[in-house]
Steps between C-alpha positions, in 0.01 A plus 500: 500500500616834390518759782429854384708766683688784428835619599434716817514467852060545475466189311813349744279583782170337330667171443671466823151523634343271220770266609476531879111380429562208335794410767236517749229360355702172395534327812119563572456329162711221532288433828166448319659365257623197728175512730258483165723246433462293820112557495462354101675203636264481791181545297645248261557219740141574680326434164723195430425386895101558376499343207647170617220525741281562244652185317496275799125580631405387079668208563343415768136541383586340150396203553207585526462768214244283272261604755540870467299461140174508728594782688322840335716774391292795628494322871821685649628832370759795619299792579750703642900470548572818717820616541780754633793663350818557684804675418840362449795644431247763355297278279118454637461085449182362552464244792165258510288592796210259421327279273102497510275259300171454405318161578203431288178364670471126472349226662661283696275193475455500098899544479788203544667515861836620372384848399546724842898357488469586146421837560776491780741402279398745212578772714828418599632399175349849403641654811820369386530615139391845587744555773804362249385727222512766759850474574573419176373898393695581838856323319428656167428842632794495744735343227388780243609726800852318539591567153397859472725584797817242373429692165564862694765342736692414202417865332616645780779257599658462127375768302385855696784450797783463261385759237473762753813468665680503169287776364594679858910404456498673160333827598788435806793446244365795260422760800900404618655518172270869455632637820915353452441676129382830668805478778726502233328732269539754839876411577618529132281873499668568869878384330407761217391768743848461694665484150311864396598596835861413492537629179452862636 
């Protein structure tokens, strides 16, 4: 990146504070960085810790999936998921407060036995899936987070830092060479002056 600046001790002054900024800000930014970083990894496991869950309550009911082709589609549904958002490391992430469902009317007596475990078992496989997805969002959104703040980490870190403090050393180098150039412009018109003077 190409740092505009001129060759004054204004646009010296503006840099050095430009770069004192991003000096400052780095750290901060390397500590979300590492803390996103810690919380994808958490949100990542918890869905993988659900899913096998997920997989090992199936498994246990699949034996007897042929009789789920009786059960009625419209007999348990999600009428509500509520839940919260909470910020980390500055991003708001949703967290699952509670799953509500809504249990058709049905008789017991004109229905097979199996259907009140059925409807058990519906909601926590549902329960299940919903609270994965949830911290599935929560990984993605956090993740999407991570890399935004390696991207400026690594602006600031490899690009910004280093073009400012060169940008800085040759307004430095040009200001020096400026002022040795005027101290010798001065002692060659003081050597002339004591010349003139002699000569009289």
């Amino acid at each position: 990146m190409a740092i505009k600046f001129q060759y004054n001790k204004t646009s010296l002054q503006q840099l050095n504070k430009q770069l004192q900024i991003r000096q400052r800000a780095l750290p901060t930014l390397k500590n979300k960085e590492s803390a996103l970083r810690a919380e994808v990894k958490k949100a990542k496991d918890e869905a993988g810790r659900l899913n096998k869950k997920y997989e090992e309550a199936l498994g246990k009911y699949r034996e007897g999936m042929h009789l789920w082709t009786e059960f009625p589609d419209e007999l348990v549904k999600v009428s509500n998921v509520t839940m919260t958002y909470r910020k980390i490391a500055g991003v708001s992430t949703p967290e699952l407060d509670q799953v509500e469902f809504e249990v058709s009317s049905f008789l017991v007596f004109n229905q097979p036995k199996w259907f009140s475990e059925g409807i058990s078992i519906l909601k926590e496989l549902a329960s299940l899936l919903i609270e994965r997805e949830v911290f599935l969002e929560k990984m993605e959104l956090l993740d999407y987070a991570r890399r935004k703040t390696t991207q400026k980490v690594n602006l600031y870190e490899k690009v910004q830092i280093p073009g400012y403090e060169e940008a800085i050393r040759k307004i430095k180098r040009f200001l020096e060479d400026e002022e040795n150039l005027s101290k010798s412009a001065q002692k060659i018109v003081k050597s002339r002056q004591q010349k003139q003077k002699e000569a009289v």
